[in-house]
C-alpha positions as CSV (number, residue, x, y, z in Angstrom):
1,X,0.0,0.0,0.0
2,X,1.6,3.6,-1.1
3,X,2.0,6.0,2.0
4,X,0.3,9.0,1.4
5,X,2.0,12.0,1.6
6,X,1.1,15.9,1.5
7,X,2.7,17.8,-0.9
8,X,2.4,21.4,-1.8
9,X,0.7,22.7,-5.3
10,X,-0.8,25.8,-6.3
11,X,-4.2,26.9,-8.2
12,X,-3.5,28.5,-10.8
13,X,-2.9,26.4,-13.5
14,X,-3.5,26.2,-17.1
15,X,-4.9,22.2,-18.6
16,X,-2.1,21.2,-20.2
17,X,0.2,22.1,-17.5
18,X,-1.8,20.3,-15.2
19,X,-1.8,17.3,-17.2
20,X,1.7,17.5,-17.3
21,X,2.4,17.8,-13.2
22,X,0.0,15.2,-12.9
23,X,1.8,12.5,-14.8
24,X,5.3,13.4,-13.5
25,X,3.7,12.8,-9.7
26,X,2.2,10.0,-11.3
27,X,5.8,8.7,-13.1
28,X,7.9,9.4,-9.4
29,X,5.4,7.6,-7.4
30,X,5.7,4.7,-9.8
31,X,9.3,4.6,-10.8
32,X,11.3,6.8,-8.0
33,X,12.6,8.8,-10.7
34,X,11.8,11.2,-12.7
35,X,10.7,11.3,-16.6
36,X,13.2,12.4,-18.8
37,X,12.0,15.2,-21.4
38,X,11.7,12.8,-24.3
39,X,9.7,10.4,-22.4
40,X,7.6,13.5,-22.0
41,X,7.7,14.5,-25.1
42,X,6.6,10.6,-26.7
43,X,3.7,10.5,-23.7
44,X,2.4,13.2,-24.6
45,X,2.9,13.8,-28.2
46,X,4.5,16.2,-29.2
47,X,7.3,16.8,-32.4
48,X,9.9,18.7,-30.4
49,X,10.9,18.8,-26.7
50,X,10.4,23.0,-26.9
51,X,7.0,22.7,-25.7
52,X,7.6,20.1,-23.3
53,X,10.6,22.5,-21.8
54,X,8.1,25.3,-22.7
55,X,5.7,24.2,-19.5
56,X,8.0,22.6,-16.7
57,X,9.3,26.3,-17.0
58,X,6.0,27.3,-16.5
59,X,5.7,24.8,-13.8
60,X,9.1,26.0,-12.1
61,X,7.8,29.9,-12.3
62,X,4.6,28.5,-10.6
63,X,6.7,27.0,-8.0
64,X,5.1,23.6,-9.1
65,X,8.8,21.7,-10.1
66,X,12.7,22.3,-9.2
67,X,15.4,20.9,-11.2
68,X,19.0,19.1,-10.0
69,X,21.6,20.4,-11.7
70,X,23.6,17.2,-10.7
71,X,21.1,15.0,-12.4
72,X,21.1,15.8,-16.2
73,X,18.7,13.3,-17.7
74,X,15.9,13.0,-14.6
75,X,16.5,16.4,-13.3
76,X,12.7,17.0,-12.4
77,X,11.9,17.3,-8.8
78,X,8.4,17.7,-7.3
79,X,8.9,20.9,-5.1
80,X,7.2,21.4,-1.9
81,X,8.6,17.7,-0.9
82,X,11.4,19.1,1.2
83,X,13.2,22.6,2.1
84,X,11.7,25.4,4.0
85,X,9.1,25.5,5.5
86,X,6.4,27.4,8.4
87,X,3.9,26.0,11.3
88,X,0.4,27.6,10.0
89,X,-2.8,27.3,11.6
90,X,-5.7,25.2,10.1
91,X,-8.2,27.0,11.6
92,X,-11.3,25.1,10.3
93,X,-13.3,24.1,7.6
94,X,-15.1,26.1,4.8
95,X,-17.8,24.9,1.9
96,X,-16.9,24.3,-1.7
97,X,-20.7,24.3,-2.0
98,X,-23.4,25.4,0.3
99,X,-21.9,27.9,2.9
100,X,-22.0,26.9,6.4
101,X,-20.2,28.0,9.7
102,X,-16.5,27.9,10.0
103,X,-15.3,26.2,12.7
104,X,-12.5,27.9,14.0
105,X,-10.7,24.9,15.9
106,X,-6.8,25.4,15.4
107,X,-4.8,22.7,13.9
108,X,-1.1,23.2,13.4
109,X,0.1,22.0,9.6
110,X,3.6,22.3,7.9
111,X,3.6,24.9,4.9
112,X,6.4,25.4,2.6
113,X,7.2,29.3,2.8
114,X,7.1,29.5,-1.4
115,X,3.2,28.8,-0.7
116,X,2.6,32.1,1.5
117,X,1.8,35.5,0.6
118,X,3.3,38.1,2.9
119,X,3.0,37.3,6.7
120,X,-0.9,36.9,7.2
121,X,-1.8,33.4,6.1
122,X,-4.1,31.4,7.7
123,X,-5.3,27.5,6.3
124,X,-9.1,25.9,5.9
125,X,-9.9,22.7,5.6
126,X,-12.1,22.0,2.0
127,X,-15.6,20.6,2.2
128,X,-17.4,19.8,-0.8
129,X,-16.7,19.8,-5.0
130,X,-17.9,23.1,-6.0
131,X,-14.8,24.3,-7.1
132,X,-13.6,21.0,-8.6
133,X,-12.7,23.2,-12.3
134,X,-10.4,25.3,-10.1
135,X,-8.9,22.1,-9.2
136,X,-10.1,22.9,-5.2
137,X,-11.3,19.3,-4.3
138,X,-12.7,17.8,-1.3
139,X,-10.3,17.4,1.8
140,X,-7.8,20.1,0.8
141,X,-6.3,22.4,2.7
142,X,-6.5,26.0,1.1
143,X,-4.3,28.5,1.8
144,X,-5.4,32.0,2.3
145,X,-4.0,35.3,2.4
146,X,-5.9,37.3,4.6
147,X,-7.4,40.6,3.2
148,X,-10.6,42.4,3.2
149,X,-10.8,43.0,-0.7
150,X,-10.6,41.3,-3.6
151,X,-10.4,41.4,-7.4
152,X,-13.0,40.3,-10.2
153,X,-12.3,36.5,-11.0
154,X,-9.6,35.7,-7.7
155,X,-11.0,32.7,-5.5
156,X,-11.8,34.5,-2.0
157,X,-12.8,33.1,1.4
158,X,-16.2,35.1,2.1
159,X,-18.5,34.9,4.8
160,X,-22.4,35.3,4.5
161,X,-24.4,36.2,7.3
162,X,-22.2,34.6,9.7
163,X,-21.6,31.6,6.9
164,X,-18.1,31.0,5.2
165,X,-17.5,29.9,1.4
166,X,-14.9,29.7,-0.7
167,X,-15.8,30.5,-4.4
168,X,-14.8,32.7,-7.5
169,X,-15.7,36.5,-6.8
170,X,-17.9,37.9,-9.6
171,X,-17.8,41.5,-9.6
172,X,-18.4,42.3,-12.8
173,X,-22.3,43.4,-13.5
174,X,-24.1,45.7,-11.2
175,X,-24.6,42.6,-8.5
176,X,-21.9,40.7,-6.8
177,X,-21.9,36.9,-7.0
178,X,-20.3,34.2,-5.6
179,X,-19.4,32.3,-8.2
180,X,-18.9,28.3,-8.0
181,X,-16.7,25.8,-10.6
182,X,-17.8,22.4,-11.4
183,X,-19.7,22.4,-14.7
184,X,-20.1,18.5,-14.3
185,X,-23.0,20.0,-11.0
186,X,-25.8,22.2,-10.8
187,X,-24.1,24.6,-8.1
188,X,-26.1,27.7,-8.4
189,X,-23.7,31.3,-7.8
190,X,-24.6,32.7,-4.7
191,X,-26.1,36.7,-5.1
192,X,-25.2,39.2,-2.3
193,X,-27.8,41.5,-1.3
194,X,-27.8,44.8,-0.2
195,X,-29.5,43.3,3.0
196,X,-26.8,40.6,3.7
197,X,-23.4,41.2,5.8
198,X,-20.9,40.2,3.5
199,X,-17.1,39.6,4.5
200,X,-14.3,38.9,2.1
201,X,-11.8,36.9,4.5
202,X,-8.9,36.4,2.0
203,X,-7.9,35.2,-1.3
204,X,-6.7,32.0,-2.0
205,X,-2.9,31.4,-2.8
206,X,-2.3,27.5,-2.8
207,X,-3.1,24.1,-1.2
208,X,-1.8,21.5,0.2
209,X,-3.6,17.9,-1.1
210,X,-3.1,14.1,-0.2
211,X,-2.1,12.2,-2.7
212,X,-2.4,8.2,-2.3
């Protein structure tokens, strides 16, 4: 049975460098090295290794990959598996879906410093699949960078009368929404009316997943 292990990703990710990440996590876990970039290249493809070198550089600038200059030929290296890293408080759970309470129960978890923004992070606990197309899935630990304001289309930590969410901001048309991702669901996006006390606890910076 594989031992799962916590490993440190971010959000913001295009498809096909998602697709990529995923099958070198895949390949290491398997193997216990890493592809090399024609192996890459054949899985997935492609006529040239440019393209291939074209998105573990996006993958690097994202924080996603390293590479050992003492290893030329299986140089990739998952980051977030070792090197520095900070205590951060889990300090309960929030809704990808309908918004409940957030139960602020501190839990102490290991962050790698790359993942934080600033020095006012705090971590929540994922409930629920309504933000599976922002690739924010159940069980995963989000973590936020605490401000009261937000842009049009950043993934925020809001509360709702009292209620805490995580969703896509939507401030765009004359009403603001809270905006869900998972096309595969009917989620509905969540209005805010003049009527209702709305909070905007941070914005959401990375997460930390289980992989098995």
């Amino acid at each position: 049975m594989t031992q799962k292990r916590e490993v440190a990703t971010h959000t913001m990710l295009t498809e096909k460098q998602r697709a990529l990440y995923d099958y070198i996590r895949r390949y290491i876990e398997e193997h216990e090295f890493a592809p090399t970039i024609t192996e890459l290249r054949d899985y997935f493809g492609l006529a040239s290794n440019f393209a291939i070198q074209k998105r573990l550089k996006a993958l690097q600038q994202k924080g996603y990959v390293e590479f050992d200059r003492y290893n030329t030929a299986r140089n990739i290296r998952l980051a977030g598996l070792s090197g520095e890293s900070v205590t951060l408080s889990v300090v309960g759970t929030v809704t990808a879906g309908v918004p409940i309470e957030a139960i602020e129960i501190p839990e102490p978890i290991e962050v790698p410093r790359h993942l934080l923004r600033g020095s006012n992070n705090f971590a929540l606990r994922v409930k629920g699949d309504s933000m599976l197309d922002a690739n924010i899935e159940d069980g995963d630990i989000i973590i936020v960078k605490s401000q009261p304001r937000a842009n049009h289309g950043q993934i925020v930590v809001a509360t709702i009368n009292g209620e805490a969410t995580v969703k896509k901001l939507d401030i765009g048309g004359p009403q603001i929404f809270l905006q869900p991702c998972n096309r595969a669901q009917q989620y509905q996006p969540i209005p805010i009316n003049s009527d209702d006390v709305f909070e905007i606890k941070g914005i959401v910076v990375g997460l930390l997943r289980q992989y098995g």
